[in-house]
N, CA, C and O atoms as CSV, one atom per row, in Angstrom:
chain,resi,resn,atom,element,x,y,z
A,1,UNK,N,N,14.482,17.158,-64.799
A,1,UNK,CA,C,13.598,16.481,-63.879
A,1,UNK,C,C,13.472,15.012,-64.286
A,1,UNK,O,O,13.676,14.619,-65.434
A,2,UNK,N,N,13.138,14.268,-63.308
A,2,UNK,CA,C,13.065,12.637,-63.606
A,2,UNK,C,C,11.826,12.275,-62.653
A,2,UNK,O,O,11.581,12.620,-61.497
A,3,UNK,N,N,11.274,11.622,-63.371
A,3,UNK,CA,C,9.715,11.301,-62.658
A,3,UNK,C,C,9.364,9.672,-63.016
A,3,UNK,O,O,9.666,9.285,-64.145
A,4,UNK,N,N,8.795,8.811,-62.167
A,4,UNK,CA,C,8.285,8.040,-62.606
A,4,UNK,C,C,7.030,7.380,-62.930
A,4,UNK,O,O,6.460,6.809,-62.000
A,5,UNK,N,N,6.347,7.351,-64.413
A,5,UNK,CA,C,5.723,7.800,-64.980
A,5,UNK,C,C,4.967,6.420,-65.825
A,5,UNK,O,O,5.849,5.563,-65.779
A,6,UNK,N,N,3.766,5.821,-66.560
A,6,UNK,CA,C,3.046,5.045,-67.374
A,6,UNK,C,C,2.562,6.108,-68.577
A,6,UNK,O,O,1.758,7.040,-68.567
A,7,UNK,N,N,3.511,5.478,-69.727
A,7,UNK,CA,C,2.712,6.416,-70.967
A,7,UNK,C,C,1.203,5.902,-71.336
A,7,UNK,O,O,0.859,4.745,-71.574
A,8,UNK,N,N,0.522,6.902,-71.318
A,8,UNK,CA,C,-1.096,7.143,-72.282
A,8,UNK,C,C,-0.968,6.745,-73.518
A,8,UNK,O,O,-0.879,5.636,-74.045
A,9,UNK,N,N,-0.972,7.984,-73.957
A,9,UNK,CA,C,-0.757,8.302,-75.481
A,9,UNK,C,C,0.488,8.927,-75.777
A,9,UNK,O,O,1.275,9.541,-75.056
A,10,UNK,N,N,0.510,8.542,-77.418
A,10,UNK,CA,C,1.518,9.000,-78.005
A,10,UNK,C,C,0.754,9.600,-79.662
A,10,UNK,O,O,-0.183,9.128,-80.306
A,11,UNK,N,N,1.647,10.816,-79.926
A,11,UNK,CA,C,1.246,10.949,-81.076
A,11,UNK,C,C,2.308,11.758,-82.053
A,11,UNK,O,O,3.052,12.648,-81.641
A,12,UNK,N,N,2.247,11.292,-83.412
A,12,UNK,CA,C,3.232,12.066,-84.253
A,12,UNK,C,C,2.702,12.965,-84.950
A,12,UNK,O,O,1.586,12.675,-85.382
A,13,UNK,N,N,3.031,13.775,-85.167
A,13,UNK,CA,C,3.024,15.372,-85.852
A,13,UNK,C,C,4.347,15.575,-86.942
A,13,UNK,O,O,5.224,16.340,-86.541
A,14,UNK,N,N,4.489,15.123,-87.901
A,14,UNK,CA,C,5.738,15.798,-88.812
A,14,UNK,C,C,6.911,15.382,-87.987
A,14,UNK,O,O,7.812,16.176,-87.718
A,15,UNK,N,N,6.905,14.316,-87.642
A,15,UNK,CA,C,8.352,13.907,-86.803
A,15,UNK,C,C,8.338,14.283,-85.762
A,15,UNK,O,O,8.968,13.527,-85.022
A,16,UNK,N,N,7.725,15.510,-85.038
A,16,UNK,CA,C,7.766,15.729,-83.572
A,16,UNK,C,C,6.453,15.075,-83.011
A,16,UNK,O,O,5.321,15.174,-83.484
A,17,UNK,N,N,6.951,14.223,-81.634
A,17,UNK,CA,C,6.466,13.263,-81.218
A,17,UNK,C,C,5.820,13.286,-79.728
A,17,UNK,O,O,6.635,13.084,-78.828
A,18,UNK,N,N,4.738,13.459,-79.415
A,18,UNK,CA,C,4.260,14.351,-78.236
A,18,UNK,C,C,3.100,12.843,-77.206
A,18,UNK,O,O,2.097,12.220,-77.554
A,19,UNK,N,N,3.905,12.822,-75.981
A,19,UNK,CA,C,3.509,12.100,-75.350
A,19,UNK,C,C,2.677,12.713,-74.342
A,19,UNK,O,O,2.600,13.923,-74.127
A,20,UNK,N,N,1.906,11.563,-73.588
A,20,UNK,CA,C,1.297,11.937,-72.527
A,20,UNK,C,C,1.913,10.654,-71.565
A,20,UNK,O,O,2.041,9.505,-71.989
A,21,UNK,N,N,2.214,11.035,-70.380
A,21,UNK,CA,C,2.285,10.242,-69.156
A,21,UNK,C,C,1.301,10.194,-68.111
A,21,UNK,O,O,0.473,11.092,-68.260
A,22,UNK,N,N,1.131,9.608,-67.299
A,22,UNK,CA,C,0.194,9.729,-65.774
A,22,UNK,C,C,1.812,9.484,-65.600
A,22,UNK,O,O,2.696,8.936,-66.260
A,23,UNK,N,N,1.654,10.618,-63.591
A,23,UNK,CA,C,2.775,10.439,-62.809
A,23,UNK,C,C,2.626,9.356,-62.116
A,23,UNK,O,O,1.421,9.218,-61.907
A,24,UNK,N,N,3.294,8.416,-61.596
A,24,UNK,CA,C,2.842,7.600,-60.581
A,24,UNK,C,C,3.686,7.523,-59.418
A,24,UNK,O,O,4.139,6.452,-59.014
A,25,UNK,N,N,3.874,8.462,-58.956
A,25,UNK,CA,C,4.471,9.028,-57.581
A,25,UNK,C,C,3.910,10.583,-57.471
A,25,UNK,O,O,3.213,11.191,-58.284
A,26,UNK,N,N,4.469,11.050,-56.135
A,26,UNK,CA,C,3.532,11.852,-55.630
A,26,UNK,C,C,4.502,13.014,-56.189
A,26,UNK,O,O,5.730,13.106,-56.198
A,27,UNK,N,N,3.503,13.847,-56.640
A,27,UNK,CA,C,3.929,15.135,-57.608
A,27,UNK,C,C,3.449,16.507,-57.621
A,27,UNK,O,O,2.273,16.592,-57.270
A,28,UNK,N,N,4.065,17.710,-57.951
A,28,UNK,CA,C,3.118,18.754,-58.404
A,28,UNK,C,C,1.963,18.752,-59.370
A,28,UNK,O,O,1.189,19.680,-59.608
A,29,UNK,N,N,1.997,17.088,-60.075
A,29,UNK,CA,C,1.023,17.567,-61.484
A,29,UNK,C,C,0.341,16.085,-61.773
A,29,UNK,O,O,1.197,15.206,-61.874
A,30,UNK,N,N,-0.647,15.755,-61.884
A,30,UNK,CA,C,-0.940,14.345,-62.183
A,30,UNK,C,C,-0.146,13.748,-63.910
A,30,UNK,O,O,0.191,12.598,-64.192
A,31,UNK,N,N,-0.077,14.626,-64.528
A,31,UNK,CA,C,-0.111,14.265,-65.919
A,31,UNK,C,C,1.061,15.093,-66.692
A,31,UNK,O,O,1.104,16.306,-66.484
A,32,UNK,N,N,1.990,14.518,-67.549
A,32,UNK,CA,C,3.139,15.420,-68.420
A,32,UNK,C,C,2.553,15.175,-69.490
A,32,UNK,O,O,2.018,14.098,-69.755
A,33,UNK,N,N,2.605,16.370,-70.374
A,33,UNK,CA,C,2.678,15.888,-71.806
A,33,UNK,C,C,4.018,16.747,-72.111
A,33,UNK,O,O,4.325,17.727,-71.433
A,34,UNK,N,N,4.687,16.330,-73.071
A,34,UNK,CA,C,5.969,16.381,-73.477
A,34,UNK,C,C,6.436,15.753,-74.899
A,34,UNK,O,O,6.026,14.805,-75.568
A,35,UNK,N,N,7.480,16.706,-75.064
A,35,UNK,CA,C,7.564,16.888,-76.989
A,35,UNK,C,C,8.777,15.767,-76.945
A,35,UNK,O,O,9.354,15.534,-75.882
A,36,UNK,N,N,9.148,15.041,-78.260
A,36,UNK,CA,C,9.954,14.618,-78.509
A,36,UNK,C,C,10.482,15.241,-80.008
A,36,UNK,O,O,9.822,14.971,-81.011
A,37,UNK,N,N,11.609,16.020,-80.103
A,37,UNK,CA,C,11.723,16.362,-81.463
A,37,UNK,C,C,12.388,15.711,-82.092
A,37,UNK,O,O,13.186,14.869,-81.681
A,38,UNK,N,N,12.068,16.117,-83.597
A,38,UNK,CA,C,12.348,15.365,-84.296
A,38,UNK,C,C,14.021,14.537,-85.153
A,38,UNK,O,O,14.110,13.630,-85.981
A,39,UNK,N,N,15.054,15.347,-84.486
A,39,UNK,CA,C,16.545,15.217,-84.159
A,39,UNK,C,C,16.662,14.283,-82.895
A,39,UNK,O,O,17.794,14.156,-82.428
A,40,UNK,N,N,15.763,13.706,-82.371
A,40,UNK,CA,C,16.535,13.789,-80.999
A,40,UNK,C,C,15.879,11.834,-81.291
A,40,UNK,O,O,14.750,11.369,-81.446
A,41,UNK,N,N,17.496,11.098,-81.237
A,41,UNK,CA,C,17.151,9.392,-81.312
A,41,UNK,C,C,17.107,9.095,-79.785
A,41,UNK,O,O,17.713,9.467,-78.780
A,42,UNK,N,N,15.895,8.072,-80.162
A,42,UNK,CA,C,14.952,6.963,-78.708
A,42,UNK,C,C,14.555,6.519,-79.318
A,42,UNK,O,O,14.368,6.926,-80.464
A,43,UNK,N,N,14.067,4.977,-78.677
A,43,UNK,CA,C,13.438,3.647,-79.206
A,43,UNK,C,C,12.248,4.009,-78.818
A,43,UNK,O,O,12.016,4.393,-77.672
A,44,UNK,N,N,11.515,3.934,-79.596
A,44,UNK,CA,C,9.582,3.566,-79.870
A,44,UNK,C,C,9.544,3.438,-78.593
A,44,UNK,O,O,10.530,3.020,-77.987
A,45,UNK,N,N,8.126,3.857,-77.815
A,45,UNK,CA,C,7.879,3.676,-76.558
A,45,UNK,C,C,6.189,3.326,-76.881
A,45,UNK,O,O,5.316,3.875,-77.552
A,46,UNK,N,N,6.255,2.185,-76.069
A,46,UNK,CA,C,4.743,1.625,-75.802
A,46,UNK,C,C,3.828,1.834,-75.154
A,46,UNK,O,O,3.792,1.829,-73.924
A,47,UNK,N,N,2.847,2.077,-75.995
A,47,UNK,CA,C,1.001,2.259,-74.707
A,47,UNK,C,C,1.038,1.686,-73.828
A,47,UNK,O,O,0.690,0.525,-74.046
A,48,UNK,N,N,1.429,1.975,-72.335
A,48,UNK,CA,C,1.650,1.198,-71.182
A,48,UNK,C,C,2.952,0.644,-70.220
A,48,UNK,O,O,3.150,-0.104,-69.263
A,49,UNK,N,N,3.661,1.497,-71.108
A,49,UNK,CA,C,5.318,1.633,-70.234
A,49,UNK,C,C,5.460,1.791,-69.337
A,49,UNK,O,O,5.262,3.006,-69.332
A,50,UNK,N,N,5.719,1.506,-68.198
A,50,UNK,CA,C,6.187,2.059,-67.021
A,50,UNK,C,C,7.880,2.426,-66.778
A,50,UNK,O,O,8.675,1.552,-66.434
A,51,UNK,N,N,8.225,3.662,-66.984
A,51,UNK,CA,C,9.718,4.068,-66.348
A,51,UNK,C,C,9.909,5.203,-66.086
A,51,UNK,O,O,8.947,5.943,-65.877
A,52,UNK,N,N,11.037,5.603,-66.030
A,52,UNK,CA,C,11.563,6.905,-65.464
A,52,UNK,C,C,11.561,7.934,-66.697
A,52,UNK,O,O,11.582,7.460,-67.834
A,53,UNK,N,N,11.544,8.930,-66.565
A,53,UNK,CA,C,10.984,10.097,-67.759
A,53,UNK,C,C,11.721,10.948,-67.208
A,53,UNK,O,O,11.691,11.115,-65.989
A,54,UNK,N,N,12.782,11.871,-68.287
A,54,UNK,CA,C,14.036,12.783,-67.739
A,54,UNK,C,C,13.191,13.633,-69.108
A,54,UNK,O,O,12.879,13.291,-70.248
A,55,UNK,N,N,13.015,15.037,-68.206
A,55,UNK,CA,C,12.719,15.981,-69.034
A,55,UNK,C,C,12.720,17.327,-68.960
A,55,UNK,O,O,12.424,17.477,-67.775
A,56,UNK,N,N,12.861,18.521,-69.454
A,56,UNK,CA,C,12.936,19.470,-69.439
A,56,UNK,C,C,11.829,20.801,-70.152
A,56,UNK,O,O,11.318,20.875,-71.269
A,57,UNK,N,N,11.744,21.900,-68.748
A,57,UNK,CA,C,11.004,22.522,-69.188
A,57,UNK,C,C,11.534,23.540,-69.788
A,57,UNK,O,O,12.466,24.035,-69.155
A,58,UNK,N,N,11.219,24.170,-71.043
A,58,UNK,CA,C,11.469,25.197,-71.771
A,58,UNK,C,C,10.580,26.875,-71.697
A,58,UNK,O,O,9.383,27.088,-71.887
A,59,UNK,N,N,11.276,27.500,-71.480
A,59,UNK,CA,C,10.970,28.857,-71.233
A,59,UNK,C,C,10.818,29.848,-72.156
A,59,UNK,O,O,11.771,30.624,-72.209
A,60,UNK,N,N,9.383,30.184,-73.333
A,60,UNK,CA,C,9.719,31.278,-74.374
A,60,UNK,C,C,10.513,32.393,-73.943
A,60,UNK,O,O,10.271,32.739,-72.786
A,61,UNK,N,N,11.480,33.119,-74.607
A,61,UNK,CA,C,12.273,34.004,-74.491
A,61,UNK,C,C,13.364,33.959,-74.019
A,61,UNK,O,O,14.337,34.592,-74.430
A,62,UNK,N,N,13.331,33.052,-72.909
A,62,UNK,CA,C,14.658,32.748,-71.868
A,62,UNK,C,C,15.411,31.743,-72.509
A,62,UNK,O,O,16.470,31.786,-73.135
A,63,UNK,N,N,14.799,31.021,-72.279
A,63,UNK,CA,C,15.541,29.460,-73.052
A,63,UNK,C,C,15.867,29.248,-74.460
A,63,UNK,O,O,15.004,29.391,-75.326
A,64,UNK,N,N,17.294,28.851,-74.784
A,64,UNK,CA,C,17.730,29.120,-76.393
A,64,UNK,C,C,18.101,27.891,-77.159
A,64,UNK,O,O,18.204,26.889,-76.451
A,65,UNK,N,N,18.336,27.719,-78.486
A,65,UNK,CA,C,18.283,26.512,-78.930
A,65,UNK,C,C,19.734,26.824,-80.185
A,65,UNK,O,O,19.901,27.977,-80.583
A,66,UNK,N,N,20.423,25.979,-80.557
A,66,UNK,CA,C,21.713,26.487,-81.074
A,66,UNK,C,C,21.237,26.135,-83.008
A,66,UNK,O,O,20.949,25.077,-83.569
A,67,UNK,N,N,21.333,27.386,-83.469
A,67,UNK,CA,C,20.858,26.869,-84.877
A,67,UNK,C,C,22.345,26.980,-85.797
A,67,UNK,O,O,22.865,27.928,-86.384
A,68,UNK,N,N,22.748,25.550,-85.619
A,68,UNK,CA,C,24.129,25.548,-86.684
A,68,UNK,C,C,24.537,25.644,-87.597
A,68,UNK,O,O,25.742,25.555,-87.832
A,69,UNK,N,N,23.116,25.990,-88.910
A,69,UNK,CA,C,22.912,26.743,-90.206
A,69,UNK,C,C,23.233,28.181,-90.143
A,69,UNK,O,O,23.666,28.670,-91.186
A,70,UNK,N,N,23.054,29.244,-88.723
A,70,UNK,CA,C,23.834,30.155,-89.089
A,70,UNK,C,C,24.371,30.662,-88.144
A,70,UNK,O,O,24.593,31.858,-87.956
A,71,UNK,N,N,24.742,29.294,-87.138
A,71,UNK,CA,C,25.963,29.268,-86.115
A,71,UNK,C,C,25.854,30.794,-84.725
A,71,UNK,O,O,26.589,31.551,-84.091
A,72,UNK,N,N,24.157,30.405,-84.957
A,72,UNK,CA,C,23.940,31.705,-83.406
A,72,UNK,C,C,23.104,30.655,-82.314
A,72,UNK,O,O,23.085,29.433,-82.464
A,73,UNK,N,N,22.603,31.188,-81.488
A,73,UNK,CA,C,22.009,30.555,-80.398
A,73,UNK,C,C,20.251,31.560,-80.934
A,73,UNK,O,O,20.031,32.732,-81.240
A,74,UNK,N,N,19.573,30.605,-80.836
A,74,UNK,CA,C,17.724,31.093,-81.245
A,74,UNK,C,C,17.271,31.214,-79.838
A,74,UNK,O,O,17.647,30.317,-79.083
A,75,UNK,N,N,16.461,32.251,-79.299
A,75,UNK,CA,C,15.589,32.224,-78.410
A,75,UNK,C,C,14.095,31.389,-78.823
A,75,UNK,O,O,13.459,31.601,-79.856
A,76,UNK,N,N,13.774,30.536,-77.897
A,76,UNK,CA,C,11.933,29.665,-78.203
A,76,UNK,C,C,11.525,30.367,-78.218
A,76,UNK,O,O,11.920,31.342,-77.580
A,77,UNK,N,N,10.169,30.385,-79.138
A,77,UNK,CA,C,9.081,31.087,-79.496
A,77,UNK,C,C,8.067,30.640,-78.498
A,77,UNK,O,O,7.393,31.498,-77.927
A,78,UNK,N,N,7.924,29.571,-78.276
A,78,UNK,CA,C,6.535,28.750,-77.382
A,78,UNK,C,C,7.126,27.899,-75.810
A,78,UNK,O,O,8.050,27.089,-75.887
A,79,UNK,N,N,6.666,28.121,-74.883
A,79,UNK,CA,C,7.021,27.639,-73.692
A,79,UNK,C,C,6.670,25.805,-73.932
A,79,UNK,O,O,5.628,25.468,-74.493
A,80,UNK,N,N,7.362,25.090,-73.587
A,80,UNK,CA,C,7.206,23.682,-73.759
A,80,UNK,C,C,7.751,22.738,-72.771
A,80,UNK,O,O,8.493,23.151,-71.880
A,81,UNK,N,N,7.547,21.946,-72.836
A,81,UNK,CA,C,7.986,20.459,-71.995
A,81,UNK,C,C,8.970,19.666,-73.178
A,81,UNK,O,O,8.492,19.637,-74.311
A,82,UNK,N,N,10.336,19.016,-72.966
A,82,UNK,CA,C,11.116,18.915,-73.716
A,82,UNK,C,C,11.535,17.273,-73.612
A,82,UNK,O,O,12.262,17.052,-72.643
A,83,UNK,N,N,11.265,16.291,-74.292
A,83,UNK,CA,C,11.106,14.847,-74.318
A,83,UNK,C,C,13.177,14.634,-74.257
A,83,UNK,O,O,13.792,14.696,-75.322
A,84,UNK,N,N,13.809,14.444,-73.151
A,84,UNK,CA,C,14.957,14.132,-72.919
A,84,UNK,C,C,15.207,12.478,-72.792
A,84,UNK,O,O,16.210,12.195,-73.446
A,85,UNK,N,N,14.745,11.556,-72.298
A,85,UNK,CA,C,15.240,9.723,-72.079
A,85,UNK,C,C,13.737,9.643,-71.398
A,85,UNK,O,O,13.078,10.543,-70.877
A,86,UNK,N,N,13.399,8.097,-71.608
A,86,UNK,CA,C,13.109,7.067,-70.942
A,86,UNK,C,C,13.654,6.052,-70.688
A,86,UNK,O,O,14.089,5.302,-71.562
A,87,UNK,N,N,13.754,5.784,-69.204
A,87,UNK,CA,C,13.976,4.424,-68.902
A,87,UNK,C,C,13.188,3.079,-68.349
A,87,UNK,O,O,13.323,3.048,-67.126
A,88,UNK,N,N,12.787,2.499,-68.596
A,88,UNK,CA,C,12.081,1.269,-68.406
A,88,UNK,C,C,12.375,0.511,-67.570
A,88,UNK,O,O,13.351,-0.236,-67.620
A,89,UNK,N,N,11.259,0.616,-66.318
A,89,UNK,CA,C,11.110,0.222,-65.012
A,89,UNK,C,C,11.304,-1.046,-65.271
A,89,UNK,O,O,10.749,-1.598,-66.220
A,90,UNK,N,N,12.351,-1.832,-64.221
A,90,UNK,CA,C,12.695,-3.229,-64.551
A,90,UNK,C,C,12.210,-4.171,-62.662
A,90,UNK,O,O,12.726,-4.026,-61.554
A,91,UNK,N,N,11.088,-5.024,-63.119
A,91,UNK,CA,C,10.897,-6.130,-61.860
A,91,UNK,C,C,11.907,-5.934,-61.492
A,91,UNK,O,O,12.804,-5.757,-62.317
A,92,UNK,N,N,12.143,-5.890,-60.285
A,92,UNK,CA,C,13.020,-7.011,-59.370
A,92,UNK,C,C,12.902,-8.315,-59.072
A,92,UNK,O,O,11.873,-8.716,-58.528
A,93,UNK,N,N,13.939,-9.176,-59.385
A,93,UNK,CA,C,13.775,-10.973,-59.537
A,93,UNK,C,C,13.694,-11.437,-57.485
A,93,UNK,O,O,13.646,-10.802,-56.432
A,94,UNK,N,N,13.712,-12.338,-57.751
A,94,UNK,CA,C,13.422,-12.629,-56.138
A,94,UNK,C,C,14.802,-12.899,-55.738
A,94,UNK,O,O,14.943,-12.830,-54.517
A,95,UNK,N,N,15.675,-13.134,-56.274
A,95,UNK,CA,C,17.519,-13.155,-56.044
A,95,UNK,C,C,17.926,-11.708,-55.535
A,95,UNK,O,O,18.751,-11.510,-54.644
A,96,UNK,N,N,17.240,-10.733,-56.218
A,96,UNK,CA,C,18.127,-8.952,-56.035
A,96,UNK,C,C,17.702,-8.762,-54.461
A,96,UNK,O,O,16.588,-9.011,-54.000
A,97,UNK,N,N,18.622,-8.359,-53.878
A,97,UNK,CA,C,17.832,-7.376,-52.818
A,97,UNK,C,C,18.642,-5.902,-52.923
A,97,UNK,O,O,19.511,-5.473,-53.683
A,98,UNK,N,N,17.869,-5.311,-51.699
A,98,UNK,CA,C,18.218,-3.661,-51.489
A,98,UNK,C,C,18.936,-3.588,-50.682
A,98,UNK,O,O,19.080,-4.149,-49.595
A,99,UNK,N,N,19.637,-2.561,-51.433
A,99,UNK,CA,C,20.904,-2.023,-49.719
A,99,UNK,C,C,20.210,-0.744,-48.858
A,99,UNK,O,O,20.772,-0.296,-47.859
């Protein structure tokens, strides 16, 4: 999913990194919160970002995660929201137009 979104808060936990957004388009949900783990590289994101938010929801039991220490696929324990990219809403200059 891709939404476009202003981060709240942010907070760290042991390397996993758990945001909050407001949506700012019209949505099923006013608000995401969503994990960033702690493997997964992105640049620092600021109190007050505005961009696009690509993310995924995770399903306990269904949804699996690949553990390459002993080379099987893990079923999740906890249903979650899964911190995939941000992109950072860019002005348009008064030169660009739309097609």
């Amino acid at each position: 999913m891709v939404v476009l979104v202003e981060l709240l808060e942010s907070e760290d936990d042991c390397g996993y990194i758990t945001y909050v957004f407001k949506v700012l388009e019209s949505y099923y949900t006013k608000y995401i919160m969503c994990t960033r783990f702690p493997n997964w590289e992105h640049r620092q994101l600021k109190k007050g970002e505005i961009g696009y938010l690509s993310y995924v929801e995770i399903r306990a039991g269904l949804d699996k995660w690949y553990d390459k220490g002993n080379n099987n696929f893990v079923p999740y324990k906890y249903n979650n929201i899964q911190f995939i990219k941000f992109v950072q809403k860019k002005e348009k200059s008064k030169n660009e137009f739309t097609v």
